[in-house]
N, C-alpha and C positions, 0 to 999 in steps of 0.2 A: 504493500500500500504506500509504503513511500517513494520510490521511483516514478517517475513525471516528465515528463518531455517537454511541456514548456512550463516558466516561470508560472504566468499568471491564474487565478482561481476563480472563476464567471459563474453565480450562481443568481437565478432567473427565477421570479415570481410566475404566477402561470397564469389565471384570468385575466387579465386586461394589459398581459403584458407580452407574455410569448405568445399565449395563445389568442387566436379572432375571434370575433364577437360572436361568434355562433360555437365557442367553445372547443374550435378544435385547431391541432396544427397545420397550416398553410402547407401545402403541397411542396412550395419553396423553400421554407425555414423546416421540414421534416426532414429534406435533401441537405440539403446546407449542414443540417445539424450534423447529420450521419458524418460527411464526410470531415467535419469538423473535429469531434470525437476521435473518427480514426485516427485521425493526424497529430491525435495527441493530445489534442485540445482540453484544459482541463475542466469543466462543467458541468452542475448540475441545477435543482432544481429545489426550492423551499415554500413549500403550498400548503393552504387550507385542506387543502382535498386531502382522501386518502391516498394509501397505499394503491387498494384496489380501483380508484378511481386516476391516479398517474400511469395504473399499468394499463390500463384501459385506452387512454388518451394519448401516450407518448411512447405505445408499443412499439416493437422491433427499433427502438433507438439504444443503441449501445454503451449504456450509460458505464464508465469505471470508476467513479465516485456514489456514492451513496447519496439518498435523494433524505429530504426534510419532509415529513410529512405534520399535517394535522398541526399547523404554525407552530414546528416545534417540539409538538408532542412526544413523536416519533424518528429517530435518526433511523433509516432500513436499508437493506439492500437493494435495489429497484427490483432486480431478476426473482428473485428469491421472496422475500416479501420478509425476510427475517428481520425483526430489529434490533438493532446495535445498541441505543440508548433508547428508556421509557422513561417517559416524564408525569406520573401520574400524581392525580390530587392523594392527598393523606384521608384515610380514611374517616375523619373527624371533620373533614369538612363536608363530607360527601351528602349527609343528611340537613345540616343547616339550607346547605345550595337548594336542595333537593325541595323542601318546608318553603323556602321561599318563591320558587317557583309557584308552585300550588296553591299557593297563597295570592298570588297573581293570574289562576284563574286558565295556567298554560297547562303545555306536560314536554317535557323532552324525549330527545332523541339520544343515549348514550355511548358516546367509541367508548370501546372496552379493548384487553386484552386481558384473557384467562390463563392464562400461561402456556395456551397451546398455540392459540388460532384469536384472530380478531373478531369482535363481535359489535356489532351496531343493534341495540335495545330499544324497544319503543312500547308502551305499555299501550297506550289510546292514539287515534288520530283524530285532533279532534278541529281540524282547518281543513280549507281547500291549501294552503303553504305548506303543511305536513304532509297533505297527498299527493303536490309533486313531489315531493321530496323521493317518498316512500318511492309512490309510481316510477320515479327516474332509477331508484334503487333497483326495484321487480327488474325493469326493461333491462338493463344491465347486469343481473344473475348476480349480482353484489350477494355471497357468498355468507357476510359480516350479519346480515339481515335478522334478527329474532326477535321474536313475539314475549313479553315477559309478565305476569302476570301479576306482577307488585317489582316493580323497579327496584325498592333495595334489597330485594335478595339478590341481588345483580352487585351491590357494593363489596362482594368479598372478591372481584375480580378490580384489576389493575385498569381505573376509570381515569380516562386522558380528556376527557371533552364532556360536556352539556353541549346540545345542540338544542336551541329554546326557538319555536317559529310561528309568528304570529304578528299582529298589526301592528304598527308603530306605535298606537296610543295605547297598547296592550305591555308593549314589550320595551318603552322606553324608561316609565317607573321602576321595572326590574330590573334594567341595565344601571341606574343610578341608584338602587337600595344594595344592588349587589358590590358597586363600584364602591360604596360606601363604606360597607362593611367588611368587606374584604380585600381590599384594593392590597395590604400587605402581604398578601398570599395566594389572588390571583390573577390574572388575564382575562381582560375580556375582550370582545369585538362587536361591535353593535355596526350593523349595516342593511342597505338592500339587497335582497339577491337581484342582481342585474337578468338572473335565469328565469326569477318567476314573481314580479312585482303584479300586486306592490306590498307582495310580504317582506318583512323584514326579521332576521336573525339573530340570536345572541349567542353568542358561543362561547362556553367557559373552561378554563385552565389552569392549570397549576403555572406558579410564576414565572420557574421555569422554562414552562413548554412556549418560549417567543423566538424568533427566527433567529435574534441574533447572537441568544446563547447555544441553540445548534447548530449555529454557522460557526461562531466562534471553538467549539467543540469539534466539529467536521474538523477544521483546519488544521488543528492544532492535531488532530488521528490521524489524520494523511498526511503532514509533514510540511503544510505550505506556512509559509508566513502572514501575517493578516495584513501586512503591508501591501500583498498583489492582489489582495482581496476585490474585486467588480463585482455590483449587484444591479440587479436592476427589479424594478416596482412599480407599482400605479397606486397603490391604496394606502389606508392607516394599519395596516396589518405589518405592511412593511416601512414604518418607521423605523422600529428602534433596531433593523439592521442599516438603512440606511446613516444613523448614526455613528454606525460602527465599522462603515466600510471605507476605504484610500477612496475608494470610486462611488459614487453613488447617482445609480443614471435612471432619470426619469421618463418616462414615455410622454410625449405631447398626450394622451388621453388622460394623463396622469390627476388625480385630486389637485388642489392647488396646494391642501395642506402638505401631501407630499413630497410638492416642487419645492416646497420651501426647505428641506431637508438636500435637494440635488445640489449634485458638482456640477452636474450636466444634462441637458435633456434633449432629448431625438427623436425622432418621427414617432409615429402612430402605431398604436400596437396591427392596425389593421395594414401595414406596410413593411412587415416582418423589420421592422426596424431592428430588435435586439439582436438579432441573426446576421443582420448586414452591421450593426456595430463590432459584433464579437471576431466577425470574421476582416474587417478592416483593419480593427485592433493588433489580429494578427497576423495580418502578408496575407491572409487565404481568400479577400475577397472574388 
């Protein structure tokens, strides 16, 4: 794992950044990627999505660095689905979160890992927001999928995420009792899904589980220095790696809260821009 062929370390958010608005990789930046990799190129990828949702989206790409999944959650292998690092909540938090949810009226969706296999929980659906969700899950044979019939008997497994989905005016008082109360212990992300508005998401984490302590972690396992560090981003998920990066390159779709964290910013995620930066970056355009 430490031998590398070239200096630098390129690691790419995936919604609104690598990938087009319709969620998938450009025919152009999937080729590019390939042969980018081959050549030794060092990069990978640090996304909300899962595991089973990267392998899905960015298959037969020949990743040799390990991918970030679940903002952090998870450090894995891409190939393999095995993970390297688990960042999961303490089990003491797991029922307060839990209480508070419910008390606002939601129910979640929960990534887990049981020590074997990944498992995504859901007790009720009780939105049309939770039944795309689910429905996108079905349609893609998403493996993680289970039915639970009281959610904490699901807290004796290794619980990396709350996935909370429902209205803004539903879901914005529990993103600020939760920010409140916990902010010393967790992560959160309050947003729209651009997939299926005009619901809106919360997602919760151990403090941990944020891109830019498993970037920072990544790096330092494979032997790069955080000085050749390149990222690239659109949203508030990926702040606090663009904090932490030499580079930090924003896409013109990008937030503006974002931009204001860039060194640099570049065309449109719908213009394979990252793919034509990385590859300028180095000789291979």
């Amino acid at each position: 794992m430490k031998t590398k062929k070239t200096k630098n370390i390129y690691v790419s958010d995936l919604d609104g950044t690598l990938l087009q608005d319709n969620a998938t990789l450009s025919a152009y930046t999937r080729k590019k990627l390939v042969e980018l990799l081959n050549g030794g190129v060092n990069f990978t990828v640090a996304s909300a999505r899962s595991i089973v949702s990267l392998q899905q989206t960015l298959y037969q790409i020949p990743f040799h660095l390990p991918v970030i999944e679940i903002n952090g959650a998870f450090i894995s292998d891409f190939n393999t689905g095995k993970h390297l690092t688990i960042n999961n909540m303490t089990k003491d938090m797991l029922g307060n979160i839990y209480s508070r949810i419910l008390r606002h009226n939601c129910m979640p969706f929960l990534s887990a890992f049981n020590g074997k296999e990944d498992c995504l929980y859901y007790q009720q659906i009780i939105n049309d927001g939770m039944k795309f969700y689910y429905d996108d899950r079905i349609a893609n044979k998403d493996q993680r999928l289970r039915h639970a019939k009281n959610l904490p008997d699901t807290f004796k497994d290794f619980i990396v995420a709350f996935t909370v989905i429902n209205s803004y005016d539903r879901l914005k008082p529990l993103a600020e009792t939760i920010e409140a109360n916990f902010s010393e212990n967790l992560q959160t992300h309050f947003f729209e899904n651009p997939y299926s508005p005009p619901w809106w998401w919360l997602t919760i984490h151990d403090k941990k589980a944020c891109k830019s302590i498993a970037i920072k972690t990544l790096v330092e396992y494979t032997g790069f220095n955080m000085n050749d560090l390149v990222v690239f981003g659109d949203n508030l998920n990926d702040v606090n790696m663009f904090k932490m990066a030499a580079r930090a390159i924003a896409v013109e779709n990008a937030s503006d809260e974002i931009k204001q964290y860039a060194t640099e910013i570049i065309g449109l995620n719908e213009e394979d821009s990252v793919i034509k930066y990385i590859a300028r970056d180095m000789n291979m355009a």
